[in-house]
N, C-alpha and C positions, 0 to 999 in steps of 0.2 A: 833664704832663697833656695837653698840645696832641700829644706823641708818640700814646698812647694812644687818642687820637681818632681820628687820622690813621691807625696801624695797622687799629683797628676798622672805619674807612670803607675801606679799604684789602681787609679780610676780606671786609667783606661785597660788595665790585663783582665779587671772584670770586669768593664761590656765587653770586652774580648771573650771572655767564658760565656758571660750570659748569649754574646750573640750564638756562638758555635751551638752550646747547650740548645736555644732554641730550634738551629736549625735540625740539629741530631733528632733533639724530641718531633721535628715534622718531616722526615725520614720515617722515622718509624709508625707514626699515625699513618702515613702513607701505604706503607709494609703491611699494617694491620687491618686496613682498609681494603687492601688487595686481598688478605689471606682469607677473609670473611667473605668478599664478595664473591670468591674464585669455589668456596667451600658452599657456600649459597647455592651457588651455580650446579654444582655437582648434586648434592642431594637433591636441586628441582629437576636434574637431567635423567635422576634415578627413581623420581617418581612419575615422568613421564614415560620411561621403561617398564612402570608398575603400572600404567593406564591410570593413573590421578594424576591428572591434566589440571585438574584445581586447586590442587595442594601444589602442583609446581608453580599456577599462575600466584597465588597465597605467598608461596615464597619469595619468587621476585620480584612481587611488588611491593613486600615490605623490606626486605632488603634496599632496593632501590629510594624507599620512603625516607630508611634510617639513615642512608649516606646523603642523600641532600640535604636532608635536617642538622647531621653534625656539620658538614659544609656550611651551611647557610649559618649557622649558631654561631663557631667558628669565625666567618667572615666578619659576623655583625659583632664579637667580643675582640678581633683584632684592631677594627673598625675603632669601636670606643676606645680601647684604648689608646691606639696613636691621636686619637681626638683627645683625650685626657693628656696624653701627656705636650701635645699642641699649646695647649692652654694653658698648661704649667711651664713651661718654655718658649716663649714666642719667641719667632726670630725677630732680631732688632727691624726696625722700620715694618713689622708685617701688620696689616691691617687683620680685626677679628675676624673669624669666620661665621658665618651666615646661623652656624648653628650654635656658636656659641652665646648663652644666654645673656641677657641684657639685664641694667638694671630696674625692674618693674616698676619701682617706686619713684625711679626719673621720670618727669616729664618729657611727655610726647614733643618732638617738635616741629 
C-alpha cells in the first residue's frame, strides 16, 4: 500500500511540473509575441517617417498575418490534443463525443 502511495504522490509532482512548465512556456510565447509585434510596430512607424507608406502597410500586415496563424495553429494543436487525450481517458458514465470516430465496419442502424 505505502508503494501505491508513493507512486501516486510521485504522479502527481509531475503533472504538477508539467502543468507550471506549460504554463511558464505560454508566458513567454506571450512575451515574445508582444516583443515582435511591438518591434514590427516600430520599424513600420519608421518607415512611415521615411514616406514608405507601403512598406509600413507590407509590415503590418504580415506581422498581423503571422500572429493569427500561430494563434489559430496553436488553438487547433491544443484543441486535438485534450481531444486525444478525451479519448484515452473517458470519464466514467461519459457518453462519445460527436467527433470521436466510429467504428466504420459496424453496421449502420
Amino acid at each position: 500500500m505505502k508503494q501505491v502511495e508513493l507512486q501516486s504522490e510521485h504522479r502527481r509532482a509531475l503533472e504538477s511540473i508539467v502543468v507550471h512548465a506549460g504554463a511558464r512556456d505560454s508566458r513567454l510565447g506571450i512575451a515574445a509575441g508582444v516583443v515582435v509585434s511591438l518591434s514590427c510596430l516600430a520599424v513600420a512607424a519608421y518607415a512611415v517617417h521615411e514616406k514608405s507608406p507601403g512598406v509600413a502597410i507590407a509590415i503590418v500586415t504580415t506581422t498581423l498575418v503571422s500572429l493569427v496563424g500561430v494563434f489559430v495553429s496553436g488553438s487547433r494543436s491544443s484543441k486535438q490534443e485534450r481531444d486525444q487525450k478525451a479519448a484515452e481517458n473517458p470519464a466514467p458514465g461519459a457518453h462519445p463525443s460527436p467527433s470521436t470516430p466510429t467504428n466504420p465496419s459496424a453496421p449502420a442502424a
